[in-house]
C-alpha positions in Angstrom: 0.0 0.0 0.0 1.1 3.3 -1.2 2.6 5.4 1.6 1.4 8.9 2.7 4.9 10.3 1.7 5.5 8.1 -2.2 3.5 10.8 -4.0 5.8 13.5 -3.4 8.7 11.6 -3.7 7.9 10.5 -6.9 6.2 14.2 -7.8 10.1 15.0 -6.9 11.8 12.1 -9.4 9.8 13.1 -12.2 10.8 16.8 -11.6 14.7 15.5 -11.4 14.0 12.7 -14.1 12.6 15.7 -16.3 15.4 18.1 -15.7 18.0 15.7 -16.4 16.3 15.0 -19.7 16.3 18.4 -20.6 20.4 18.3 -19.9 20.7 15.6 -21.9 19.5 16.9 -25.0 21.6 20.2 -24.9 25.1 18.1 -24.7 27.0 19.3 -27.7 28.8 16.0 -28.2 28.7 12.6 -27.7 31.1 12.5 -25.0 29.5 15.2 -23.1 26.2 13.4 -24.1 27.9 10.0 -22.0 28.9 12.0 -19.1 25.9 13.9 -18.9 24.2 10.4 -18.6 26.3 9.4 -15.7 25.5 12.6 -14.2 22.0 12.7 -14.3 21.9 9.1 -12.7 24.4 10.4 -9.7 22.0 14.2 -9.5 18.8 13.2 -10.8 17.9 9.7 -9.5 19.9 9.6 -6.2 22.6 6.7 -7.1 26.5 7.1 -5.6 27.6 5.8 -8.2 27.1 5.5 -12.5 29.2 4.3 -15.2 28.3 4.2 -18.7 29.8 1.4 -20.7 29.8 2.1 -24.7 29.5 -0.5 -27.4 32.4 0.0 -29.7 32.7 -1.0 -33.2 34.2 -4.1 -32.3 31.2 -5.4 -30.1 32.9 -5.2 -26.6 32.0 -2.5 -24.5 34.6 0.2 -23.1 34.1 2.5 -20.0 33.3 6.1 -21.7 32.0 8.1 -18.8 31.6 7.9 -14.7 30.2 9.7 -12.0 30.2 9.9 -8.1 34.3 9.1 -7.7 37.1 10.7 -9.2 39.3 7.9 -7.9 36.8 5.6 -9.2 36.8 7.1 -12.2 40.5 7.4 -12.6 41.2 3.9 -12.0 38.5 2.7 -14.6 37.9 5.2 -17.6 39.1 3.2 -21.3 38.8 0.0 -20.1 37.1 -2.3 -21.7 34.8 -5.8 -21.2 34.3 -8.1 -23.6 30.9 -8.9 -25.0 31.0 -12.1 -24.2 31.1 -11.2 -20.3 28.6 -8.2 -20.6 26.1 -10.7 -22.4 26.6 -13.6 -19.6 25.5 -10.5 -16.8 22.6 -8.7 -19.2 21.1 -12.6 -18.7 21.9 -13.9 -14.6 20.0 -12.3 -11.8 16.4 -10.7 -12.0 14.8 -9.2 -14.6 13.0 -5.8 -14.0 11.9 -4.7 -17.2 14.7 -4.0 -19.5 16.4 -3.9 -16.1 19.0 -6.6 -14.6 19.6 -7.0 -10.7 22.1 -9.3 -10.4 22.2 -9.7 -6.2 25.5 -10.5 -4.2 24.0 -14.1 -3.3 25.0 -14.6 -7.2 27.3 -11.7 -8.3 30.3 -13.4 -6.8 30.9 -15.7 -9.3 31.5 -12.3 -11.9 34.4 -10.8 -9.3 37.1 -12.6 -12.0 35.4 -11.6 -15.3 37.4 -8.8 -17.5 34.7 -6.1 -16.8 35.7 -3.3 -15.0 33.9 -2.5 -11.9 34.1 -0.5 -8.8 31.6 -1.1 -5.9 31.6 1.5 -2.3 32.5 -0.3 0.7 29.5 -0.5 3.2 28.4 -2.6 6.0 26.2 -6.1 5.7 23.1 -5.5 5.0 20.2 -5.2 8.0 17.1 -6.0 6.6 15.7 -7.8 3.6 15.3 -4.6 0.8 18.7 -2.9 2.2 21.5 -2.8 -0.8 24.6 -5.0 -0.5 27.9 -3.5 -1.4 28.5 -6.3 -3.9 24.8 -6.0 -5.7 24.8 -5.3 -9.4 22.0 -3.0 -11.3 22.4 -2.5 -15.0 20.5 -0.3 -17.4 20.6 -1.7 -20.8 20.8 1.2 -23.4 18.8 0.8 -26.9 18.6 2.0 -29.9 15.4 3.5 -31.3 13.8 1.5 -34.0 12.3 -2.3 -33.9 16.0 -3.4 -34.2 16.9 -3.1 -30.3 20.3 -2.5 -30.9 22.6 -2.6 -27.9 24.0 1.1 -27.7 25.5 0.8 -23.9 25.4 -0.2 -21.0 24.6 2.0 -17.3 25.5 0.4 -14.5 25.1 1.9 -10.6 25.8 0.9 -7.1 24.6 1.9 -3.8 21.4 4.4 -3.9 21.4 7.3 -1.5 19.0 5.5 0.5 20.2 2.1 1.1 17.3 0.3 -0.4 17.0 -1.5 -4.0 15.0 0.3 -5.8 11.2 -0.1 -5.5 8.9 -0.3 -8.8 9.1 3.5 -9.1 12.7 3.6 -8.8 12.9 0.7 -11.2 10.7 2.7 -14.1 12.2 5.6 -13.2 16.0 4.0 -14.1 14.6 2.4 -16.9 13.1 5.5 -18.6 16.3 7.2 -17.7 18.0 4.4 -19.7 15.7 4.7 -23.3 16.0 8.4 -23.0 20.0 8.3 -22.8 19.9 5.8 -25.5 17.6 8.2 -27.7 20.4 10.9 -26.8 23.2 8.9 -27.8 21.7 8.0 -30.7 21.5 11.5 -31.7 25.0 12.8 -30.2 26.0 9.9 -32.7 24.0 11.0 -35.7 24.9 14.9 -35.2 28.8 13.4 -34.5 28.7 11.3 -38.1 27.0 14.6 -39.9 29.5 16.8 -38.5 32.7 14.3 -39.4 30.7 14.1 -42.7 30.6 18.0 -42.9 34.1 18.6 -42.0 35.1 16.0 -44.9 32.8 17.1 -47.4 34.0 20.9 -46.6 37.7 19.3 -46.9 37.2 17.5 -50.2 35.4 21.0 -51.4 38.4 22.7 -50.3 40.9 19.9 -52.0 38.3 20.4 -55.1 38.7 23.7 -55.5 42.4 23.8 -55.1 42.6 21.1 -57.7 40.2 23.0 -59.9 42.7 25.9 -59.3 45.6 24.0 -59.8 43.9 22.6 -62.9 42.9 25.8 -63.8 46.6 27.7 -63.4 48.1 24.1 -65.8 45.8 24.4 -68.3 46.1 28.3 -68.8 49.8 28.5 -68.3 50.6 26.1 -70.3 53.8 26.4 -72.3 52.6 23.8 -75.0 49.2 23.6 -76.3 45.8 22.4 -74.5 42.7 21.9 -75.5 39.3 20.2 -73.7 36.4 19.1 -75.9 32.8 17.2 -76.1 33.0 13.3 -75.9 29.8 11.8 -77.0 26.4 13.5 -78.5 25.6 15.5 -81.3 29.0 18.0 -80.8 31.4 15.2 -80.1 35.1 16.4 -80.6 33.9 20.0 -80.5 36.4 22.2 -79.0 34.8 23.8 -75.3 38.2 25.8 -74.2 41.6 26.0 -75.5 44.7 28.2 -73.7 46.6 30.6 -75.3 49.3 29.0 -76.0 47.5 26.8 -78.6 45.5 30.3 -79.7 49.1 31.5 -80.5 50.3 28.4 -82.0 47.3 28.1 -84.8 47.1 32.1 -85.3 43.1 31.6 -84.0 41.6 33.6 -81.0 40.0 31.3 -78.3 36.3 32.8 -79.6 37.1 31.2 -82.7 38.6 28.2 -81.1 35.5 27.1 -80.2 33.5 26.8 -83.2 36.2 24.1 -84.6 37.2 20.5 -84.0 40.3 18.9 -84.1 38.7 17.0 -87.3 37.9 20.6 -89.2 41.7 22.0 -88.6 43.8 19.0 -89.9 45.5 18.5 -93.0 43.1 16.4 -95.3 45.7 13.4 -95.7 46.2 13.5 -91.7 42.1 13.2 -91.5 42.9 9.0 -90.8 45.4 9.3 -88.5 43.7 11.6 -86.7 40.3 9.3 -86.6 42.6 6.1 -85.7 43.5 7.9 -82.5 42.6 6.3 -79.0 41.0 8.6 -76.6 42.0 7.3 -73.9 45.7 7.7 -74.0 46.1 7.8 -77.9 49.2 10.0 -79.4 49.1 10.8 -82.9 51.3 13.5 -85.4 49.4 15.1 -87.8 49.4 18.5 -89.2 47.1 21.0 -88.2 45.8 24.6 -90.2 46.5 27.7 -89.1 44.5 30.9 -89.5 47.1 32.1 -92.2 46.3 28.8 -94.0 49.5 27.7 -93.3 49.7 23.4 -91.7 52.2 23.5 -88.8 53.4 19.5 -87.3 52.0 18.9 -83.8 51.7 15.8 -81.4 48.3 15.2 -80.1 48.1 13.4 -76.6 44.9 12.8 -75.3 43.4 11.7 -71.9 39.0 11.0 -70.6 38.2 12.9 -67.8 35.7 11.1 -67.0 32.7 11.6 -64.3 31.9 8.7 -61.9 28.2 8.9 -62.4 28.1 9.4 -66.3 31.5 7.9 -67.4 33.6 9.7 -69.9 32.6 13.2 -70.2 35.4 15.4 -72.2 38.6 14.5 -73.7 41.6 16.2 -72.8 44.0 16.9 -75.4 47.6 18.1 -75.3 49.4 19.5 -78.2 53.3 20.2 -78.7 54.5 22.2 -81.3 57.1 19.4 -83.1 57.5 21.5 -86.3 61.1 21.8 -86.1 61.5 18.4 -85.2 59.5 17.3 -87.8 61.6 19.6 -90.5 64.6 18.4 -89.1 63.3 14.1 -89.7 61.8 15.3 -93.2 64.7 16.8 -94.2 67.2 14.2 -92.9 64.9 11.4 -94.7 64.7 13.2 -98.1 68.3 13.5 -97.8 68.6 9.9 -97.8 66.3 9.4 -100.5 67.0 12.3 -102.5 70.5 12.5 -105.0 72.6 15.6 -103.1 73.3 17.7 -106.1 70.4 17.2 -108.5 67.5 17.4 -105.6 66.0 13.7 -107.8 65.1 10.5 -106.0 68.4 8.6 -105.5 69.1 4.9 -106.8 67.9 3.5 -102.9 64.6 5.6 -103.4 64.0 4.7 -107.3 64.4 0.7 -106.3 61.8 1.0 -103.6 59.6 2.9 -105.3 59.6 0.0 -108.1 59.5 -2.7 -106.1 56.3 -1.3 -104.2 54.8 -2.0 -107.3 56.4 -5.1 -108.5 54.8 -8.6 -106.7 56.7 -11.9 -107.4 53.9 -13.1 -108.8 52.9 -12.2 -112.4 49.3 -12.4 -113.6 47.5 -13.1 -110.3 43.7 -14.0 -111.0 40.9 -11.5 -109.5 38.4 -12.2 -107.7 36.2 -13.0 -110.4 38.5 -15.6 -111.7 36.5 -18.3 -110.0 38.7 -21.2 -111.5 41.9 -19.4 -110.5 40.3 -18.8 -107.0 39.3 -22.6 -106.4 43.0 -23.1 -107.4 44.4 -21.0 -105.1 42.4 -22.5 -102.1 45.0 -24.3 -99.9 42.6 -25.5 -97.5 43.6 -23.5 -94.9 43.0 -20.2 -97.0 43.8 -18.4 -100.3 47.6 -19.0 -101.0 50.0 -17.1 -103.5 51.0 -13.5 -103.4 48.1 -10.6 -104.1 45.3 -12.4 -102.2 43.5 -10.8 -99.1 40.1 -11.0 -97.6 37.2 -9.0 -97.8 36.5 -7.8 -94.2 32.9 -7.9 -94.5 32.2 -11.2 -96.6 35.0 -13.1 -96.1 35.6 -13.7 -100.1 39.2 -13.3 -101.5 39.8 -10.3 -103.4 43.3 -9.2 -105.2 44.7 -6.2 -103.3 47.6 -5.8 -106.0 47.6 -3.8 -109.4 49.3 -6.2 -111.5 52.0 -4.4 -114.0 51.7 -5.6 -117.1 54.0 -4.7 -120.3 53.4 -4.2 -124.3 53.8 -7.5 -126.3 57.3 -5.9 -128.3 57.8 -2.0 -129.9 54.4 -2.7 -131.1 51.3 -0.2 -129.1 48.9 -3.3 -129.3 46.5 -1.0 -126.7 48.5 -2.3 -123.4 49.0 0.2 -120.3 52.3 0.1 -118.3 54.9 1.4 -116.6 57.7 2.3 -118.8 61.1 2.7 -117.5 63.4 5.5 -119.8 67.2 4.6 -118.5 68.7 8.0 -120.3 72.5 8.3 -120.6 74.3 11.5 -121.7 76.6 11.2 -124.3 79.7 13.7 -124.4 79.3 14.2 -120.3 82.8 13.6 -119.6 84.7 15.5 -122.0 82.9 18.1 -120.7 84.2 17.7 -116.9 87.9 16.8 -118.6 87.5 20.4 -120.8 85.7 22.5 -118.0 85.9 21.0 -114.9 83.7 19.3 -112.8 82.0 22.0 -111.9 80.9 23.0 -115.3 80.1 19.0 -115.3 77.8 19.2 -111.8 75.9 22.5 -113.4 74.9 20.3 -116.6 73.8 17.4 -114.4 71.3 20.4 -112.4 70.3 21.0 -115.6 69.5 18.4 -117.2 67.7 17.2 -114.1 65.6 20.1 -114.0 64.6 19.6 -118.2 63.4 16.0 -117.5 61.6 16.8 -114.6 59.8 19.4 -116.5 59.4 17.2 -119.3 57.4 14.7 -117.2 54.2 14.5 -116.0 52.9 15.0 -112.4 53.1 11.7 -110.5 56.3 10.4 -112.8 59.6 9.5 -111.3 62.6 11.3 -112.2 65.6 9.6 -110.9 69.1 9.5 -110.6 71.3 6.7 -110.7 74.6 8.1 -110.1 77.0 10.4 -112.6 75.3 10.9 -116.0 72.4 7.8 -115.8 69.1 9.0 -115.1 66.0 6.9 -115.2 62.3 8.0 -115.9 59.1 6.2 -114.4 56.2 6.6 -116.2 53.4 5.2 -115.5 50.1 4.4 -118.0 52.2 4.5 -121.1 51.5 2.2 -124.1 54.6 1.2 -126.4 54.0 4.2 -129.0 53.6 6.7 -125.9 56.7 5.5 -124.2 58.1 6.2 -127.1 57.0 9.3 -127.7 58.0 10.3 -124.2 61.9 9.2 -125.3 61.8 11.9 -127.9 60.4 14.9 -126.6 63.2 14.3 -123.2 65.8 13.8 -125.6 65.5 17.0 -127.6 64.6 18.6 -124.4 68.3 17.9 -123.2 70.5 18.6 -126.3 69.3 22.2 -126.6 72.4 24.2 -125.8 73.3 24.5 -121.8 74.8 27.8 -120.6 77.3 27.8 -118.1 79.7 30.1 -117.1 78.6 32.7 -119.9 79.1 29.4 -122.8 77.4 27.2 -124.1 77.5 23.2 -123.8 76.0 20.2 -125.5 75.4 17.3 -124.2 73.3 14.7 -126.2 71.2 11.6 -124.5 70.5 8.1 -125.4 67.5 6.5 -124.0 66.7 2.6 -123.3 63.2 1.6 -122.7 62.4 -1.3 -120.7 59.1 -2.1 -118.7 58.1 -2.7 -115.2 56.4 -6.3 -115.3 54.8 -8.7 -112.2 57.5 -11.6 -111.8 60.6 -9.3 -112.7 62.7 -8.1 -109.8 63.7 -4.3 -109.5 67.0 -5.1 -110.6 65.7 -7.0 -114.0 63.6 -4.2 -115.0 66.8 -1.8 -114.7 68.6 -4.1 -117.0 66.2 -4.6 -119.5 66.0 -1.2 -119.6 69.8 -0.5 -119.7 70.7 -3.0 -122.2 67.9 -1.4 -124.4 69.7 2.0 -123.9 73.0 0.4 -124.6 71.6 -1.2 -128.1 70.4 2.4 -129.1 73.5 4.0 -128.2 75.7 1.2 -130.5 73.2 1.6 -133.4 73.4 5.5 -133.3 77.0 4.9 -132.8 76.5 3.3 -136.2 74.6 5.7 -137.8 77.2 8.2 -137.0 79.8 6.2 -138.8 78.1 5.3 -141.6 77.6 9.4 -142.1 81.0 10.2 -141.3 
């Protein structure tokens, strides 16, 4: 039966369970959240003694806060009990609610466990309801939600009044307990927001110092930069470009903007420029400048890419490698090219024959179905000028086959004819006048068969006074024809010197045929030339 006296105490316990609420929910962190708990249980509902034990990470519980003795709490503070012991106590004893009482008549048998613990000495106990020095009370904390998730633990010792609590006291501890796990939970959720705020305010400061640093690279740039569209209807269109690249190309970045890389190239780079890899690709290629002017540059290109969308822009870095790429041109038309005459040297004339030439003579097309079935090895198309049609898979004939006129006689076949031209009377010439009478004739007479030819022809020179002509497309009769017209192009009088020199030029004409190799079709056409030159030697004679 309810005592005169219990209303007011508990009129009292609400008023302190209240105000230490209220404190509770003005803590600014979650460690002054878990000491304000083990206050409020030491102030607000008349224990000696609280500790509040935290689930970590790791499952086992550590001492975060205490309250009611600073030696107590010195000795005990950071240490930590396993889970395993803290379950084995959350299930001995009594249950009172969510409470356990774990009485000394059982506690003894947890004085070894590894959780820390601190109890006030005090005398036996008198009567039956009077608290034992070695009694244990703990306050399970939860989470809020279905999920009861273990948050804590409080435990206390010894209330003010040397009793065990009564039901009020009980209810009282235990609505202590869900509010501080309520408050815990939210210390914890404003903790995590603010540790999310502080990084998110860090990686907006790293961003911006990258975008600044990015910024500053791109802008300052001593070589060229570009950034442009990946994807859509304006893919490869050119968003920003620093001045460095402006200044290269002669364009203003206004203008910049309404190219691609694809509109500013030189038209036979257009492939090269296509076959490039975004991600990582390098390509050299020659780009137009506003002067229309083409200027050699090396494209390097890199995705930024955006982790929700993927690839988003394609960075490109371009180097100025004009002078470089004068210096290779130069050096490899040096190699190819004759030093004095500025023609394609022997090296250079033999590889541009044999490009054409296969080992192979009259290789059936692809219409030659016979000649196809008879090529089939089994395995796939053998011989020299087969390939593969990517799309169908049927053979075709990738090679031109050269062919040659049957004889002197123009029976309607096209070829290339190869004029081997020597000049007669060259080296009394350089014994008369000197060689360097002798290296102005060979200019010259370089620069009247080049003139005499048309574009696309070869104009060689083999070494001293042999030139050979590659003309391509010529019947017998045109070939012919062609012989003439260089001839009386080079015994026209040659000044040098303020006089006037002859030279006169004889003129073999052989043909570049499938199944010959570079060096026979030279031959032919020297031995040709060499018959011409012994029957004009005869004619001579015979009008002497």
């Amino acid at each position: 039966m309810e005592t005169e006296s219990e209303p007011y105490v508990r009129l009292a316990t609400l008023r302190q369970l209240h105000q230490v609420v209220a404190e509770l929910n003005t803590a600014r962190s979650l460690a002054d959240t878990l000491q304000t708990v083990a206050d409020g249980i030491v102030t607000g509902l008349g224990y000696e003694l609280a500790c509040v034990n935290l689930v970590r990470p790791d499952g086992d519980l550590v001492v975060a806060a205490f309250a009611g003795s600073a030696a107590a709490e010195a000795l005990i503070t950071g240490r930590v009990g396993s889970r395993a012991s803290w379950d084995r106590r959350l299930t001995m004893g009594e249950g009172w609610g969510d409470l356990r009482f774990i009485p000394h008549t059982e506690g003894w048998v947890l004085i070894e466990d590894d959780v820390p613990q601190w109890h006030t000495d005090g005398p036996e106990p008198r009567f039956e309801d009077e608290w034992h020095p070695h009694d244990r009370l703990y306050a399970p904390m939860y989470a809020s939600g279905g999920g009861r998730e273990l948050l804590g633990v409080i435990s206390v010792d010894r209330p003010r009044n040397g009793r065990r609590p009564g039901p009020w006291g009980q209810e009282a501890l235990q609505m202590y307990a869900s509010q501080s796990g309520i408050a815990i939970s939210n210390a914890r959720l404003r903790a995590n927001m603010q540790r999310a705020l502080v990084r998110l305010e860090r990686e907006q400061q790293a961003l911006r110092a990258s975008e600044e640093s990015f910024r500053q690279a791109f802008e300052y740039a001593p070589s060229g930069m570009a950034i442009a569209e990946m994807g859509g209807d304006q893919h490869g269109r050119l968003l920003r470009t620093n001045d460095a690249l402006c200044r290269l190309l002669g364009r203003p970045a206004s203008a910049m903007r309404r190219y691609s890389f694809a509109d500013l190239v030189h038209p036979e780079d257009v492939g090269t420029l296509l076959r490039t890899s975004a991600e990582g690709g390098r390509a050299e290629i020659r780009l137009g400048r506003r002067d229309g002017a083409y200027i050699w540059v090396s494209l390097r290109n890199s995705v930024v890419a955006d982790t929700a969308d993927g690839p988003r822009f394609l960075l490109t870095h371009v180097e100025d490698i004009e002078d470089r790429k004068r210096h290779e041109l130069a050096l490899a038309h040096r190699a190819s090219h004759d030093a004095l005459t500025g023609l394609p040297n022997s090296a250079e004339l033999r590889a541009r024959l044999s490009a054409r030439l296969c080992e192979r003579p009259n290789a059936p097309y692809t219409s030659d179905i016979a000649a196809l079935d008879a090529a089939y090895d089994g395995d796939g198309y053998s011989g020299d000028g087969f390939g593969f049609d990517a799309l169908g898979g049927r053979p075709y004939d990738h090679h031109v086959h050269m062919v040659a006129p049957d004889g002197d006689i123009d029976d309607g076949t096209k070829g290339m004819a190869v004029l081997f031209c020597d000049l007669d009377g060259f080296k009394s010439i350089n014994d008369r006048f000197g060689h360097q009478t002798g290296d102005a004739v060979l200019v010259e007479v370089a620069r009247r068969l080049t003139t005499g030819v048309r574009d696309g022809d070869t104009v060689a020179r083999l070494g001293g006074d042999e030139f050979v002509v590659l003309a391509d497309g010529l019947g017998a009769a045109d070939a012919a024809d062609l012989a003439v017209r260089l001839r009386n192009a080079i015994i026209l009088p040659i000044r040098v010197g303020g006089r006037g020199v002859r030279v006169g030029a004889s003129f073999g004409i052989g043909w570049a045929e499938c199944g010959m190799s570079v060096e026979e079709v030279l031959q032919s056409a020297d031995q040709r030339m060499y018959v011409e030159k012994r029957s004009r030697a005869k004619v001579h004679r015979r009008a002497g």
